[in-house]
ZAMARGU-4260 file (C-alpha; in steps of 0.2 Angstrom, whole numbers, plus 5000, padded with zeros to 4 digits):
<rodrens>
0) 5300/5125/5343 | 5299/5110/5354 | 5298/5120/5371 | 5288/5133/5364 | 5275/5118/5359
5) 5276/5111/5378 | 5274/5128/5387 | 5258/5131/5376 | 5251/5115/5379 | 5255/5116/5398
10) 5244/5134/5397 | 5231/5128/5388 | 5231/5113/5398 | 5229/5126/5415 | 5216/5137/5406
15) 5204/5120/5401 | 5207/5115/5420 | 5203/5132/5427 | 5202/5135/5448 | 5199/5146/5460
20) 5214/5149/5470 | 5224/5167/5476 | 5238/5167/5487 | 5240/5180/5503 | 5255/5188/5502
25) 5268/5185/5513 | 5271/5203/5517 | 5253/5200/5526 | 5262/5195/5542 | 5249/5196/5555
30) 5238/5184/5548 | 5251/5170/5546 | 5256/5177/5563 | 5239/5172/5569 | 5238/5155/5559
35) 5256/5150/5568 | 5248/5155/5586 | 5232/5145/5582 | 5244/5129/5576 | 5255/5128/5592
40) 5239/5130/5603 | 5234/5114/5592 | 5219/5125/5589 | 5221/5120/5570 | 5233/5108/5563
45) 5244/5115/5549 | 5259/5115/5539 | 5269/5132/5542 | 5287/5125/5532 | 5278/5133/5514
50) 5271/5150/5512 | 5262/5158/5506 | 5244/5150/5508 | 5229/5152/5497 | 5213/5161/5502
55) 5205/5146/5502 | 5216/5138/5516 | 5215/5153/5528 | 5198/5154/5526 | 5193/5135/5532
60) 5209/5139/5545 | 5199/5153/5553 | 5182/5141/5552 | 5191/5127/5559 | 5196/5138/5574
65) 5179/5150/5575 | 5174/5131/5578 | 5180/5127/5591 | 5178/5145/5603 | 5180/5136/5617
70) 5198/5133/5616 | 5201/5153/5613 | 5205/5165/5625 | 5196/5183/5622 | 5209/5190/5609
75) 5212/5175/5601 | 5193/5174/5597 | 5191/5193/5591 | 5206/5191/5578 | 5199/5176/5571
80) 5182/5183/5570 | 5190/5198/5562 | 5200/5189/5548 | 5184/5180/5545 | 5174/5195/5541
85) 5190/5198/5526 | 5189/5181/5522 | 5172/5175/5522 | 5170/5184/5503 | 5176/5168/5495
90) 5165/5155/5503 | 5151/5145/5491 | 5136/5154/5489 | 5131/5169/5477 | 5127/5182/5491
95) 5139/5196/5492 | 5143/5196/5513 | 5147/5215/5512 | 5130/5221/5502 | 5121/5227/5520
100) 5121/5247/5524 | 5131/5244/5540 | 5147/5244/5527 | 5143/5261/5519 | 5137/5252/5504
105) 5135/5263/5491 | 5124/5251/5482 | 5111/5251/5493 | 5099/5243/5481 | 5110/5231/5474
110) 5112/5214/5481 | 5129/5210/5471 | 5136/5226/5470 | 5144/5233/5487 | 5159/5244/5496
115) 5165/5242/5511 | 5175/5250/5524 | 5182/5236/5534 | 5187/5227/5525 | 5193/5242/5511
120) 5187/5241/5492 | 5174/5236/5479 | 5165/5222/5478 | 5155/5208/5466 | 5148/5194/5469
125) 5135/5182/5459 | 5130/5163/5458 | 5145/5160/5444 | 5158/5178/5447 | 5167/5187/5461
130) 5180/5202/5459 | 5186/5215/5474 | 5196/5226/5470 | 5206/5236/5484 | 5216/5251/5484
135) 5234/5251/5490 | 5244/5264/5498 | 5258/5266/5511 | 5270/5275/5519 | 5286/5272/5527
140) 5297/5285/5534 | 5316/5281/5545 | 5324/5294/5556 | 5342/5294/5565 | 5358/5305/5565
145) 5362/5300/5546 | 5346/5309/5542 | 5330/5302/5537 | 5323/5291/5524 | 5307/5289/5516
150) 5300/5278/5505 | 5281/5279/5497 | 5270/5268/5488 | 5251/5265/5480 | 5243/5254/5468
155) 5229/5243/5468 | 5224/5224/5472 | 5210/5213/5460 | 5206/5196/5464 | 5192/5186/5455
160) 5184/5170/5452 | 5173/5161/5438 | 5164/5146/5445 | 5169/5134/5457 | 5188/5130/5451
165) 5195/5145/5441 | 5203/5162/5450 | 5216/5174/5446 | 5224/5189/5456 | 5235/5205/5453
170) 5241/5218/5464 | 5254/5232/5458 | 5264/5243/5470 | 5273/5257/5463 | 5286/5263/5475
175) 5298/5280/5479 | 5312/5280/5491 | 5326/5290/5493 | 5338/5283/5499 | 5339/5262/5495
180) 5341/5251/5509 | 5338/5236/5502 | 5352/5232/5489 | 5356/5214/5484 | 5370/5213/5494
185) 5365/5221/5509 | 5362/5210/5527 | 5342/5215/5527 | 5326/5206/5528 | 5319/5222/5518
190) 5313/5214/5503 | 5322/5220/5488 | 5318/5229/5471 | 5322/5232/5453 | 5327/5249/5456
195) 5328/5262/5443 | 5338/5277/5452 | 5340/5294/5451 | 5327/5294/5439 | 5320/5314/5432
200) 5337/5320/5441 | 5326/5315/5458 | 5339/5307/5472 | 5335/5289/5477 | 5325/5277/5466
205) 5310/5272/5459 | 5305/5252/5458 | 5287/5242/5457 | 5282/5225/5459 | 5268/5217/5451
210) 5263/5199/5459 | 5249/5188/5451 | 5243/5172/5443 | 5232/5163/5436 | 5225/5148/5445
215) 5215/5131/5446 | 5210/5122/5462 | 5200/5107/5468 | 5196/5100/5482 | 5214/5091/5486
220) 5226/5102/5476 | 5230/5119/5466 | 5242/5120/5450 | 5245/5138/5442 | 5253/5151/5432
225) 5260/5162/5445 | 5272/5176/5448 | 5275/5179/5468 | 5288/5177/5483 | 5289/5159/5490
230) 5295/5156/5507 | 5301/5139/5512 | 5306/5133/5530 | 5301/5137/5547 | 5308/5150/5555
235) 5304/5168/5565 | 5317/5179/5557 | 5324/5173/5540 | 5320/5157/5532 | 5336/5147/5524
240) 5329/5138/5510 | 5320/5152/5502 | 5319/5168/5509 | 5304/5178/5499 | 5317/5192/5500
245) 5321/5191/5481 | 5309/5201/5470 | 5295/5191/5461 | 5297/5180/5448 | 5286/5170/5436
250) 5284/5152/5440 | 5272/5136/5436 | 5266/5130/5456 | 5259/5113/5460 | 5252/5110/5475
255) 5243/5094/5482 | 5237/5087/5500 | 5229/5070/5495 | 5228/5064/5515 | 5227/5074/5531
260) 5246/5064/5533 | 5255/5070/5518 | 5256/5085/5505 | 5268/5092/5490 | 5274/5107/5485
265) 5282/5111/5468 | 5286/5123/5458 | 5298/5128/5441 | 5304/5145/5441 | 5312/5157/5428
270) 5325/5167/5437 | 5330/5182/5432 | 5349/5179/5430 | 5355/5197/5425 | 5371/5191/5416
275) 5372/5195/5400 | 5374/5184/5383 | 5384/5192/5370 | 5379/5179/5357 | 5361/5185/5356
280) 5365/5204/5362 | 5363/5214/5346 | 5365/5232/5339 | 5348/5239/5334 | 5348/5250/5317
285) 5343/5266/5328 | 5360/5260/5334 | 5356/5257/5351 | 5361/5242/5359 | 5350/5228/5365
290) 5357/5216/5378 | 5347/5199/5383 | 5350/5190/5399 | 5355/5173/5399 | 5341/5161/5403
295) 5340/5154/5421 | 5328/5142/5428 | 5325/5133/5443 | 5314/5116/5449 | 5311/5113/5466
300) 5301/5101/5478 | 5295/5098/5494 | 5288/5083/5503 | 5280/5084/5519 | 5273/5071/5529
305) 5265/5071/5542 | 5269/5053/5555 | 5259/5061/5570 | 5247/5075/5575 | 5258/5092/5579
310) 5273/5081/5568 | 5277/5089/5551 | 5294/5080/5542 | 5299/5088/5526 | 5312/5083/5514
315) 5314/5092/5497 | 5327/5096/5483 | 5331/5107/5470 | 5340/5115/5453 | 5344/5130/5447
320) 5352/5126/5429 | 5356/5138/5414 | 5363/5140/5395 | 5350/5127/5387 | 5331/5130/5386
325) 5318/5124/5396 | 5321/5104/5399 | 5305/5093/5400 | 5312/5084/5412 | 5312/5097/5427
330) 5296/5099/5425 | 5293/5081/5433 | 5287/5087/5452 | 5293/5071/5460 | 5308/5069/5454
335) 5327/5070/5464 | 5335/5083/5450 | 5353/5079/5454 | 5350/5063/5447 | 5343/5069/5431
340) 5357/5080/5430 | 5372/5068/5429 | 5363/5060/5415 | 5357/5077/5405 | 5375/5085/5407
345) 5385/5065/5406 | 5405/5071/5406 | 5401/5089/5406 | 5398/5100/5422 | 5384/5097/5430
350) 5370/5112/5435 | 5368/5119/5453 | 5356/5107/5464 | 5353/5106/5482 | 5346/5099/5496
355) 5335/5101/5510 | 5324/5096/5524 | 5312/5103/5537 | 5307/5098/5557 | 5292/5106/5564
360) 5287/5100/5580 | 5270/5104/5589 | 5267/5089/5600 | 5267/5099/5618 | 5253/5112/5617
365) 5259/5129/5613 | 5277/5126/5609 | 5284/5124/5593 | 5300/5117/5589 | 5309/5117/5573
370) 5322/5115/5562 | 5329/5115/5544 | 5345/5108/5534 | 5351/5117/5516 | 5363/5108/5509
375) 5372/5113/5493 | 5385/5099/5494 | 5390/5086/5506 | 5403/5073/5505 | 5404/5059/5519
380) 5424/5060/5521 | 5421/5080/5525 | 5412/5074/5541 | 5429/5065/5550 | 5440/5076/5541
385) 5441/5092/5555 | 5450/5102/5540 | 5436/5101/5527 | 5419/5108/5529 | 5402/5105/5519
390) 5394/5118/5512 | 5377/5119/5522 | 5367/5130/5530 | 5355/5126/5548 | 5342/5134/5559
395) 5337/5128/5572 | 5323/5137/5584 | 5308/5136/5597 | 5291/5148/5601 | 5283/5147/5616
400) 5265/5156/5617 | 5251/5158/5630 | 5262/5148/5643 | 5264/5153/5657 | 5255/5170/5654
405) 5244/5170/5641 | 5245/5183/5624 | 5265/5182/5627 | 5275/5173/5617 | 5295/5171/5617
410) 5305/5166/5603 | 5324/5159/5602 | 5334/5155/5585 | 5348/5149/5579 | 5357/5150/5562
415) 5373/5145/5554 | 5380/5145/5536 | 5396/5136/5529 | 5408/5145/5519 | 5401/5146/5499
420) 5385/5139/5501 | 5374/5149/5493 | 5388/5151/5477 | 5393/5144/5462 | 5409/5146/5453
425) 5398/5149/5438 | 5386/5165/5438 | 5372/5161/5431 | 5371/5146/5443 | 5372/5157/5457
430) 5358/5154/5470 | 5351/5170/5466 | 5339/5178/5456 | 5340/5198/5450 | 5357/5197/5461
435) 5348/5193/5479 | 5353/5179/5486 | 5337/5164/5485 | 5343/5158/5504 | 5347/5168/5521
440) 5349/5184/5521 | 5367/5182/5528 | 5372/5173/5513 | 5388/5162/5517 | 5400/5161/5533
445) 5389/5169/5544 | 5382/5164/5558 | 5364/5173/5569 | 5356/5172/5586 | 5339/5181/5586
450) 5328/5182/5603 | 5311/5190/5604 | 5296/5191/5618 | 5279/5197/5612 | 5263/5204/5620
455) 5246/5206/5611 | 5237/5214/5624 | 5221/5216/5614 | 5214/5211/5597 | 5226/5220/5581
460) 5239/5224/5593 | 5256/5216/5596 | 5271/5223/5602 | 5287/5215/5604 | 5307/5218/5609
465) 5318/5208/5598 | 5337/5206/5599 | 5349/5200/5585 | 5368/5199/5584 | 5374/5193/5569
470) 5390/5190/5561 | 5398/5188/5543 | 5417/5181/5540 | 5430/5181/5528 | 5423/5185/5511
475) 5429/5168/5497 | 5428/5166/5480 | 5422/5149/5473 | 5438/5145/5461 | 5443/5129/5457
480) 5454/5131/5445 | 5472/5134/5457 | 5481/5121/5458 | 5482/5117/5478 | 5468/5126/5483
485) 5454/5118/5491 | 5435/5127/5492 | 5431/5116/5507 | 5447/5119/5517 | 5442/5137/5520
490) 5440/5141/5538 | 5423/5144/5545 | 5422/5160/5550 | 5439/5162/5554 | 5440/5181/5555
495) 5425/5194/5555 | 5423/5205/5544 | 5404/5212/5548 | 5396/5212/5563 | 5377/5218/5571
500) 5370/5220/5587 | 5353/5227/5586 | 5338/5228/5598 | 5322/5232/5590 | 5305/5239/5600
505) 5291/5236/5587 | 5271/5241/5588 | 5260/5238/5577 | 5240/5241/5575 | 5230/5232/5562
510) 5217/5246/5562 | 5206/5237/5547 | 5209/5221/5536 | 5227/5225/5529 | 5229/5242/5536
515) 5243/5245/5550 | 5251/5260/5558 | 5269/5252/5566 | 5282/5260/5577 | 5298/5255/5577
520) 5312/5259/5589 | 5330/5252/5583 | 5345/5254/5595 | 5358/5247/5584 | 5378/5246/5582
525) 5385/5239/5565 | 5403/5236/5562 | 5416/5231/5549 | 5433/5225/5551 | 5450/5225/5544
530) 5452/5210/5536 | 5462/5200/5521 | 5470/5215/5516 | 5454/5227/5513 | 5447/5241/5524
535) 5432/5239/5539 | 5424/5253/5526 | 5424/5240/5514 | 5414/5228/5522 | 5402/5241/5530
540) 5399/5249/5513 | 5396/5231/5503 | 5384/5226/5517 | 5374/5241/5525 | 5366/5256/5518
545) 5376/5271/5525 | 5360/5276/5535 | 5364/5263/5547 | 5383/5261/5547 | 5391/5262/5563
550) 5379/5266/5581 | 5362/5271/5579 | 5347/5274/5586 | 5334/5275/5574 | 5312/5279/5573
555) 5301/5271/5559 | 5287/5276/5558 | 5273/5265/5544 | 5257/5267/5538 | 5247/5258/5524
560) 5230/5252/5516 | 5234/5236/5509 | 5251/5229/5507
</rodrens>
């Protein structure tokens, strides 16, 4: 009774505050693309280490840049006046920017009322309302010796606002593939799904995501009720901390930036734990029966301070904990959860809670160097012990753009992950949330070098060649029961049991605001091996969709409006 009382004082509390925020998915890759280029040309100063960003602060990134053309080069300024012509909707003012003829409106007579081709939808806009609504569709569509795969979606996109400070947004994508390439355990930054498969005796599956929330904003800060991906830390291919790669899931999001030198991200999520509680299961009288998950949550936080221009240090924690109900005191933003936890869970077992930190370096005009630290456990006599290990995970990386050549831009990473990092020895304190792992999409005992060089010859279009080899080792279970055995003296990626080498040619065309046709061109080997007693099929069937398994050299071919 007592949590249900908090949670409905906390809503009402964000429905009296009301605000006028949306976030831009993170699937919207070429205009955080942009925003990155823009910030290591010291165009604009930002912090990349959290994603996704509101409307609101890509909109004053693209003025602060439009403002300073000068410091552009040709296609530089075209794609910022092009994401300003998308973004422009939301500034103050009651004038709808699409309601002219030149945008095939189709309310020629109406001065709030309008369509639009570029960018795609309906549109309203009045002294105390807005709404745009856009339509959603996409195709994606693999080819190689395996065969081919295909995979389909459509939906729709709303976003609005009432007054000055309240806003909301939705999108839903209904999606049809057949043939999944993005299960929870498989080495892929696809982003996964609830799949529902085989469904009306059709091979493959069938999966949606709906992504929304409601919001309040002001003029330093943004809290909401929302349900979306969150990235966190810097990186080019795969963040550690959180990867996005998870499907949504319903969270309360704070967000403040109280000087140019400092700003704080929070958030408390409910996971989705997929372990099921017998106690609260039940048979229904039809007979049928009616399994509950267990409940899962998760508090997080990160600091960012900002020491010098182009400097952006980052320091955060967080918890995943389970079996009680919602505790009050995770829902303190600035609080280190570990703490709390030994005194909530005194003599018991403790929950999940881990450790992080972020490096992003822009001090040398158009290179950015970064770095970031996970840490699930660390013990300061592992460090001298050569036996023991800590349960970490690092990436460490650097982009160079328009130097020496301008519109070129080369990119070098590095990431490694300790053995049982990302795992718990209890399941429903895995880092995980519908079975994908929160973290890198290596998991544990893995370790990835990634390369890439880019050109953006003209405005929309960038083309790149990418390289990654990455390996995964010996597969642990987190046991601590057996007497002897230690969870830290397991070797660090001892023997191999997966392997890929891959080298990707990529184009792609932003042809209008959120609409792309891409090529890709993977030339790609995938291996398993024979290790701790099981076969190299093993591990190539646990970690990769059989359309890729072994060499390959595979054609995708994407188009979409919207995302």
């Amino acid at each position: 009774m007592k949590v249900r009382l908090f949670i409905l004082i906390l809503f009402f509390f964000i429905i009296k505050l009301f605000g006028q925020v949306d976030y831009v998915q993170i699937s919207n890759f070429a205009i955080y693309d942009l925003l990155d280029e823009l910030a290591s040309e010291q165009v604009i100063s930002l912090n990349t280490t959290a994603k996704p960003y509101s409307s609101k602060l890509i909109f004053e990134k693209l003025k602060e840049a439009y403002e300073k053309e000068d410091e552009l080069n040709i296609r530089q300024l075209e794609e910022v006046e092009f994401y300003l012509n998308e973004y422009k909707f939301i500034k103050q003012g009651h004038d709808n920017p699409y309601s002219d003829k030149a945008k095939l409106n189709i309310f020629n007579k109406a001065s709030h009322f309008s369509t639009s081709i570029n960018p795609f939808g309906f549109f309203y806009k009045d002294s105390l309302f807005s709404l745009t609504v856009k339509p959603i569709w996409g195709v994606k569509y693999w080819m190689n010796d395996s065969g081919s795969v295909i995979q389909t979606w459509g939906g729709a996109e709303l976003k609005a606002s009432v007054g000055k400070h309240f806003g909301f947004y939705a999108s839903l994508r209904d999606n049809r593939i057949n043939n999944v390439l993005a299960e929870a355990d498989y080495f892929t930054e696809l982003k996964g799904g609830t799949y529902q498969y085989n469904k009306n005796a059709r091979k493959g599956a069938d999966f949606n995501e709906m992504i929304g929330g409601i919001t309040y904003s002001w003029k330093w800060g943004e809290l909401g009720i929302i349900k979306d991906n969150i990235i966190w830390g810097d990186n080019y291919n795969g963040a550690n901390i959180l990867s996005g790669r998870t499907p949504s899931f319903p969270m309360v999001k704070f967000y403040i930036n109280p000087a140019h030198w400092f700003n704080f991200n929070y958030f408390h999520g409910w996971l989705i734990s997929e372990v099921k509680d017998s106690s609260r299961s039940y048979i229904a009288s039809s007979g049928d029966n009616r399994w509950v998950y267990r409940n899962k949550f998760m508090a997080a936080n990160l600091f960012t301070i900002t020491p010098f221009k182009g400097v952006n240090l980052s320091i955060g924690n967080s918890i995943i904990y389970s079996d009680n109900d919602l505790n009050p005191a995770f829902f303190i933003p600035f609080m280190f959860y570990k703490s709390i936890d030994h005194t909530l869970n005194h003599s018991i077992d403790n929950h999940n809670s881990q450790l992080f930190g972020n490096a992003s370096l822009r001090v040398i005009k158009h290179l950015h160097l970064y770095g970031t630290l996970f840490i699930d456990e660390l013990k300061l006599a592992r460090i001298t012990n050569d036996t023991l290990h800590n349960f970490y995970s690092i990436k460490m990386g650097s982009k160079i753009s328009n130097w020496p050549i301008k519109n070129i831009s080369v990119t070098g990473e590095f990431t490694h992950t300790n053995p049982l990092t990302f795992q718990h020895r209890l399941e429903t304190l895995e880092y995980e949330s519908n079975q994908y792992n929160l973290g890198h999409y290596l998991t544990d005992n893995s370790r990835e070098i990634y390369a890439d060089i880019t050109v953006k010859p003209i405005n929309k279009l960038k083309v790149s060649l990418s390289y990654v080899n990455a390996k995964h080792g010996n597969v642990y279970n987190y046991i601590t029961n057996i007497p002897g055995l230690k969870v830290d003296a397991y070797p660090v990626l001892k023997n191999v049991t997966w392997h890929k080498k891959s080298i990707t040619f990529k184009s792609s065309y932003e042809f209008l605001n959120n609409s792309y046709i891409i090529i890709e061109y993977i030339i790609s080997d995938i291996k398993g091996y024979d290790v701790d007693g099981l076969p190299a099929q093993y591990y190539l069937d646990k970690y990769t969709p059989d359309f890729f398994q072994g060499k390959h050299n595979t054609l995708m071919l994407s188009m979409n409006f919207g995302f």
